[in-house]
C-alpha positions in Angstrom: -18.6 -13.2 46.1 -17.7 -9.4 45.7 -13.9 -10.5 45.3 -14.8 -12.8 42.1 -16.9 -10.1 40.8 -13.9 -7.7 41.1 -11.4 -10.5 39.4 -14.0 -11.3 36.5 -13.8 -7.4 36.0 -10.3 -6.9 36.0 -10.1 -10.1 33.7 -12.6 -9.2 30.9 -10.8 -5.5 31.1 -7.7 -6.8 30.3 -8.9 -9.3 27.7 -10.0 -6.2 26.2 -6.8 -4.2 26.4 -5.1 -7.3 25.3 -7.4 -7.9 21.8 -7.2 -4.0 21.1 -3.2 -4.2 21.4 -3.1 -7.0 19.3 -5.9 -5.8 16.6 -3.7 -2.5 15.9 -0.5 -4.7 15.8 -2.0 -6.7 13.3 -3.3 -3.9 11.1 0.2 -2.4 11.3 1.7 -5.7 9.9 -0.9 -6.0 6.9 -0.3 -2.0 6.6 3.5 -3.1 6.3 3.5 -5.7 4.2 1.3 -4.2 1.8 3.0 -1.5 1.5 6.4 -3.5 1.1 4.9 -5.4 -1.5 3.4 -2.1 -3.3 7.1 -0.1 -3.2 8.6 -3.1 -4.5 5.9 -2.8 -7.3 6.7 0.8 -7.4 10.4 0.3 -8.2 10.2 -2.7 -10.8 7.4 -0.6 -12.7 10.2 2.4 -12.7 13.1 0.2 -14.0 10.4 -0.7 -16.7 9.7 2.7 -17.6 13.2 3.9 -17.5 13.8 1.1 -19.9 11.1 2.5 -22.4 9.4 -0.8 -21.7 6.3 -0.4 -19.3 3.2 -1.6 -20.5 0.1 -4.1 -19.8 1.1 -6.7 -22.0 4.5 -7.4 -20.4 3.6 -11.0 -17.3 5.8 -8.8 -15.1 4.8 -5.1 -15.4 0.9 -6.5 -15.5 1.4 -8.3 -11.8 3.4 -5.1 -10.6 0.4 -3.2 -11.8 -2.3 -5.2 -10.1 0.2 -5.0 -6.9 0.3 -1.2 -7.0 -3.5 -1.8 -7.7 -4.0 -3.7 -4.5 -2.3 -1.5 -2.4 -3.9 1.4 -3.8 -7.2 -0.3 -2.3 -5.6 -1.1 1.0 -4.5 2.2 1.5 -7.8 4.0 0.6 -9.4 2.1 2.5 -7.4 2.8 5.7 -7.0 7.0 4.1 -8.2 8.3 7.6 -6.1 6.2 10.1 -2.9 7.5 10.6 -1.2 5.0 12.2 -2.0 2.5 8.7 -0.5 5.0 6.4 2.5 5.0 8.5 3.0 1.4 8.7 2.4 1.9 4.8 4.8 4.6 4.1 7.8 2.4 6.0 6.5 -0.8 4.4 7.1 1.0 1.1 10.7 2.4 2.2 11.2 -1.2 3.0 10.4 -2.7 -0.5 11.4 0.4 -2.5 14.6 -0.7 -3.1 15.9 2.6 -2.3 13.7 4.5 -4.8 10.7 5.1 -1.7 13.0 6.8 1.0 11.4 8.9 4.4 12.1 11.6 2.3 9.8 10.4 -0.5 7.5 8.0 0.9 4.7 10.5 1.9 4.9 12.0 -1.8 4.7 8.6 -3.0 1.8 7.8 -0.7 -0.5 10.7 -1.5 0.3 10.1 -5.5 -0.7 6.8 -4.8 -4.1 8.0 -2.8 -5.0 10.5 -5.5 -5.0 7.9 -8.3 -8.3 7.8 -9.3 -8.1 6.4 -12.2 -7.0 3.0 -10.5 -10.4 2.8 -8.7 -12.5 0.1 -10.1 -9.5 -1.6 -12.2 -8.9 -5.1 -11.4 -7.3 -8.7 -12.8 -10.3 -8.8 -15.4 -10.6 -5.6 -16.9 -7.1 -4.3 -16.7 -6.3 -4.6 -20.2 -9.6 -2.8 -21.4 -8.8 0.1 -18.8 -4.8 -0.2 -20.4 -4.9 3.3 -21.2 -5.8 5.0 -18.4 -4.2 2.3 -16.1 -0.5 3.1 -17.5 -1.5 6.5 -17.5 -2.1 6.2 -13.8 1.1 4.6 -13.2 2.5 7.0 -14.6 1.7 10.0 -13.0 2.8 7.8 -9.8 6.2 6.9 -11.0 6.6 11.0 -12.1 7.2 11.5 -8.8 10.6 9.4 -9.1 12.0 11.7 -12.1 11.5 11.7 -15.8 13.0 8.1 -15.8 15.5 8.9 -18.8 
């Protein structure tokens, strides 16, 4: 009897260790692929600014926005777990497209964080927040250059 007790111990320990493995691999994958998703954003919203053609009305530059949007809200929620950010920072080297580089990515990261102004903007009010959502964007995609 003692030896099943000490077997169903070492079990349910080691289902533990196995679900707590698997819970941060999965957060790292959804960290990466977020952030993927949000450099790629990142870098078709530059080639739009550099072109002098960035704005809310453009199909493309509006579902790049609401990408950078979503992994705005990813990332804030996650601000205080380190190992999310840096499955988010190489996510975003990944997409980037070679404009988000190691050098970069933690710049573009913490611009991203401090972006108030995308707080509360989503799919329906995007074009009544236009303004300060492109001005937003912006201030993220400063960190690239002057895009001229």
């Amino acid at each position: 009897m003692k030896k099943i007790g000490i077997i169903l111990t070492f079990v349910s320990m080691f289902a533990m260790v196995s679900c707590s493995a698997l819970s941060g691999s999965t957060t790292s994958t959804a960290a990466a692929t977020n952030g993927a998703t949000t450099g790629a954003a990142l870098s078709a919203l530059y080639k739009s600014k550099k072109a002098g053609t960035l704005s809310v009305t453009n199909a493309s530059d509006l579902t790049n926005i609401l990408t950078v949007i979503n992994g705005y809200n990813s990332l804030k929620a996650n601000k205080d777990v380190s190992s999310y950010k840096t499955a988010f920072a190489t996510g975003m080297i990944t997409g980037g497209n070679g404009l988000i580089t190691a050098a970069n990515s933690t710049t573009v990261m913490n611009a991203l964080l401090n972006s108030s102004a995308l707080s509360g903007v989503s799919s329906t009010n995007i074009v009544n927040k236009a303004t300060t959502t492109i001005s937003a964007i912006n201030t993220i995609l400063a960190v690239f250059g002057s895009g001229k």
